[in-house]
C-alpha positions as CSV (number, residue, x, y, z in Angstrom):
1,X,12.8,14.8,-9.3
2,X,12.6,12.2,-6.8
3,X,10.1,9.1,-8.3
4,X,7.3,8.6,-6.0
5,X,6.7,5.0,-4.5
6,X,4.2,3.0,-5.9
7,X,0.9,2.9,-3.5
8,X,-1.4,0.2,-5.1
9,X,-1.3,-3.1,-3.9
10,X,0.4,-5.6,-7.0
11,X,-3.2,-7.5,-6.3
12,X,-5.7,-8.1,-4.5
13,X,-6.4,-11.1,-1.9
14,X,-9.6,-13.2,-2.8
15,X,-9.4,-16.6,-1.3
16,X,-9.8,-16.4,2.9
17,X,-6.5,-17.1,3.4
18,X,-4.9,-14.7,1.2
19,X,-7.2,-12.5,2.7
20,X,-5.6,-13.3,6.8
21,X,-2.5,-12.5,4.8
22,X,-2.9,-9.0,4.0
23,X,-5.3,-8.2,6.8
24,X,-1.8,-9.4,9.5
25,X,0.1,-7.1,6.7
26,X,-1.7,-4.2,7.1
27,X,-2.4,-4.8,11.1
28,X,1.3,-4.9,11.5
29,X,1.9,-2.2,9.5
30,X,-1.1,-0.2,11.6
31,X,0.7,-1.3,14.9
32,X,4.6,-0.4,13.9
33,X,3.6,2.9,12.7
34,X,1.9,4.0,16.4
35,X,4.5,2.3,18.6
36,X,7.9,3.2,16.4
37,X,7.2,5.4,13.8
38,X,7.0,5.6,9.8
39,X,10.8,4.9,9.3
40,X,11.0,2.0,11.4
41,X,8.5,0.7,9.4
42,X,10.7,-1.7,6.7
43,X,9.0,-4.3,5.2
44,X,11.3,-7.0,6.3
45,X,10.1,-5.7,9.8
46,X,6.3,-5.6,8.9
47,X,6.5,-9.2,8.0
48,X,8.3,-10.0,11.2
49,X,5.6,-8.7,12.9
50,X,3.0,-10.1,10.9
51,X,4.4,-13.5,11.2
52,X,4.2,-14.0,7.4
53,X,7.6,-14.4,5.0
54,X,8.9,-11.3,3.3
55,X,8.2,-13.2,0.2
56,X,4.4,-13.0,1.1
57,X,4.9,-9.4,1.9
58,X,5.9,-8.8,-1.7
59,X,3.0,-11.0,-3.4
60,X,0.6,-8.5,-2.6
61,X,2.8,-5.5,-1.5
62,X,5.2,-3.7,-4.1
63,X,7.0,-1.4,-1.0
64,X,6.3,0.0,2.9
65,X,4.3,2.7,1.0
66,X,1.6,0.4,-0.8
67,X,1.2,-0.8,3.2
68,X,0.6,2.5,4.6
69,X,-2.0,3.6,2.1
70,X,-3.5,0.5,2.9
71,X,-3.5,1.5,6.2
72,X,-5.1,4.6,5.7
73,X,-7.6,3.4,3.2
74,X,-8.3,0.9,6.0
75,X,-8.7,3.4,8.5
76,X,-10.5,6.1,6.3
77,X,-13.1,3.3,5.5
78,X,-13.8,2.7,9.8
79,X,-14.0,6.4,10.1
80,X,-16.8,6.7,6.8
81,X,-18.9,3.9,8.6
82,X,-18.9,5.5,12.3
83,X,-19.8,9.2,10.1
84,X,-22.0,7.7,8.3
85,X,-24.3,6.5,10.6
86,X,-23.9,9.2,12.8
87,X,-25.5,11.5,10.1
88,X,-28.6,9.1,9.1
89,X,-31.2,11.9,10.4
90,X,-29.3,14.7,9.6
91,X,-31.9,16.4,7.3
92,X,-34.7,16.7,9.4
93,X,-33.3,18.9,12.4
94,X,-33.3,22.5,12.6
95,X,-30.1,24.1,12.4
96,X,-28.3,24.6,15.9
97,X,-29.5,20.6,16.5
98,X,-27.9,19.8,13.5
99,X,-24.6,22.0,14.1
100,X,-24.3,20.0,17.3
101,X,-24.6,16.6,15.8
102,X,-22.5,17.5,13.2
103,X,-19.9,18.6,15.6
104,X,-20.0,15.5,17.8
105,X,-20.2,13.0,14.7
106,X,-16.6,14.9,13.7
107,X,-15.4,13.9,17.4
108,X,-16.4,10.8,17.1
109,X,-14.6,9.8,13.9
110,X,-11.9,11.4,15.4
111,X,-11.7,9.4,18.2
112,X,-11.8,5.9,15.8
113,X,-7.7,4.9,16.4
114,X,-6.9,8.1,17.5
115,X,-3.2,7.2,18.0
116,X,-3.0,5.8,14.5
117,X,-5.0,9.2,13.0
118,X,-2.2,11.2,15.2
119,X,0.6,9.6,13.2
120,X,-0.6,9.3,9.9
121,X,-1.3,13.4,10.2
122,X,2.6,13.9,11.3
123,X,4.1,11.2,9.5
124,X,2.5,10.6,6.6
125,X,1.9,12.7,4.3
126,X,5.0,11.8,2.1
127,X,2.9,8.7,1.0
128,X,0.5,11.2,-1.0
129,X,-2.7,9.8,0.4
130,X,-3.4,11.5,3.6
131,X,-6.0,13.5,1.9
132,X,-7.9,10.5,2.1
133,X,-7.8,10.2,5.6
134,X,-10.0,13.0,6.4
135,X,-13.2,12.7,8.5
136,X,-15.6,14.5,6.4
137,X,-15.3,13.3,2.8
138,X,-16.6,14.8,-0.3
139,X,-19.4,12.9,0.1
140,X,-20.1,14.1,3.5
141,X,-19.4,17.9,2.2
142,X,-22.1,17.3,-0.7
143,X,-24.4,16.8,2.4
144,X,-23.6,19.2,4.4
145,X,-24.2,21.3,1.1
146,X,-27.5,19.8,0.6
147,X,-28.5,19.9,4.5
148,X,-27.9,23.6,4.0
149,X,-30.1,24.4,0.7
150,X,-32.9,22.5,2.3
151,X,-32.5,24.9,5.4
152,X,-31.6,28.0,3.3
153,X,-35.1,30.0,5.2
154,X,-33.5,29.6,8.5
155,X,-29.9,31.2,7.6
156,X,-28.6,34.2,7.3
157,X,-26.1,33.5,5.0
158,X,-26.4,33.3,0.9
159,X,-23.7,31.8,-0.6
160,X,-24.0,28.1,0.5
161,X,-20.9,26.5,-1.1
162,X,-18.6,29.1,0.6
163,X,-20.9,28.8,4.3
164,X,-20.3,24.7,3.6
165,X,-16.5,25.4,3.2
166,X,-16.6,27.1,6.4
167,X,-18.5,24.9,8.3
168,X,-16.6,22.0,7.1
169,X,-13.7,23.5,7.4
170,X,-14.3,24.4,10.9
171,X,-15.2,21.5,12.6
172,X,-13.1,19.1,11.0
173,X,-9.9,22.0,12.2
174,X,-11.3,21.9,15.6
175,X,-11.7,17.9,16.1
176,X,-8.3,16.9,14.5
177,X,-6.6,20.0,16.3
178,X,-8.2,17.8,19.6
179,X,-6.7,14.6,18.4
180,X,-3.1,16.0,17.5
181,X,-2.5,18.3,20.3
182,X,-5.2,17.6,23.0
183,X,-6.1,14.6,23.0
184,X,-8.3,15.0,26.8
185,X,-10.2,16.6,25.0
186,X,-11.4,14.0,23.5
187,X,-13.0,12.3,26.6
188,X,-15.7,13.5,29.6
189,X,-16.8,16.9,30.5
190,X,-14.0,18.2,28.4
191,X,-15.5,16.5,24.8
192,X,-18.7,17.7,25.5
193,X,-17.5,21.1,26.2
194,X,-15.8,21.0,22.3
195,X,-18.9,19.9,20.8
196,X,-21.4,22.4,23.0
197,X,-18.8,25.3,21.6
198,X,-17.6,24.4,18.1
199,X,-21.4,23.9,17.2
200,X,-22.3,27.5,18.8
201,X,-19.3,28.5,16.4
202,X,-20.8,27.2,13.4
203,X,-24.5,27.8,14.4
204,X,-23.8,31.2,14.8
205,X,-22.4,31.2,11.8
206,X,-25.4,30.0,9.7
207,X,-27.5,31.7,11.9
208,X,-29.4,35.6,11.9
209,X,-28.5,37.2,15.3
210,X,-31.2,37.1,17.7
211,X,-33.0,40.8,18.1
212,X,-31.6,43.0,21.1
């Protein structure tokens, strides 16, 4: 069996200029991977584009693979802060509100780098951390989860875990689908007709059906 690459940093920049260093590192890593692709991505050309020697590159960086997790820790920490805030009020809407904010919050993280999202989903997942690249994190789940106990009077569904798999589940399929294979919609009248139908999706979901 094939040994996997190492993808920890060898250590970790503290002084400011250290720091410059590995931020150009992972930039140009970040930049190479949407304009030519994972296996053009040496490390001898990383540091070219970086400006920075390929002895530098090595100080902090054992191989290409240490810099792509990087990058995707990097860009899985941009997508947690735009989430994040997006969900601040989460707990006090009632459910189809919610649904819908839910839904565009997912769009929005999706549409954080969504070139560099688009390649680390086709290319990537040979570095063994794509899983962190998700928009909804465990964290994120766990309040989903919790959203969903606090509203458990409104729904018509009982077993909360499995409805939070599904919901989850759902939207984040829906809004990376976008980003990989439609990326207009993404944008305009077309974005908010995702969001308007993935949260009637989920809402009706959660939801009891209205009488007849």
């Amino acid at each position: 069996m094939a040994r996997k690459p190492p993808t920890k940093p060898r250590k970790t920049a503290t002084q400011q200029r250290s720091r410059a260093t590995v931020d150009a590192l992972v930039e140009a890593t970040a930049r190479i991977l949407v304009r030519e692709g994972f296996d053009k991505a040496s490390t001898n050309r990383i540091a070219e584009v970086a400006g920075v020697s390929i002895g530098s590159l090595y100080q902090y960086f054992p191989c290409k693979e240490a810099l792509v997790a990087a990058v995707i820790e990097r860009h899985q920490q941009r997508i947690a802060r735009t989430v994040r805030g997006g969900l601040a009020d989460l707990m006090a809407m009632p459910v189809e509100a919610a649904m819908h904010r839910l839904v565009a919050v997912a769009v929005k993280g999706h549409r954080v780098e969504p070139a560099l999202h688009r390649v680390l989903a086709e290319q990537i997942p040979r570095v063994g951390k794509l899983r962190d690249a998700e928009t909804f994190s465990r964290e994120n789940f766990a309040l989903f989860r919790t959203y969903l106990e606090q509203h458990r009077g409104e729904l018509r569904v009982d077993d909360l875990e499995l409805a939070s798999f599904v919901c989850v589940t759902t939207i984040e399929a829906l809004t990376h689908n976008a980003v990989l294979h439609h990326s207009k919609m993404l944008s305009g009248a077309a974005m908010e007709a995702l969001i308007d139908e993935g949260a009637r999706l989920v809402s009706g979901y959660l939801l009891p059906m209205p009488p007849a």
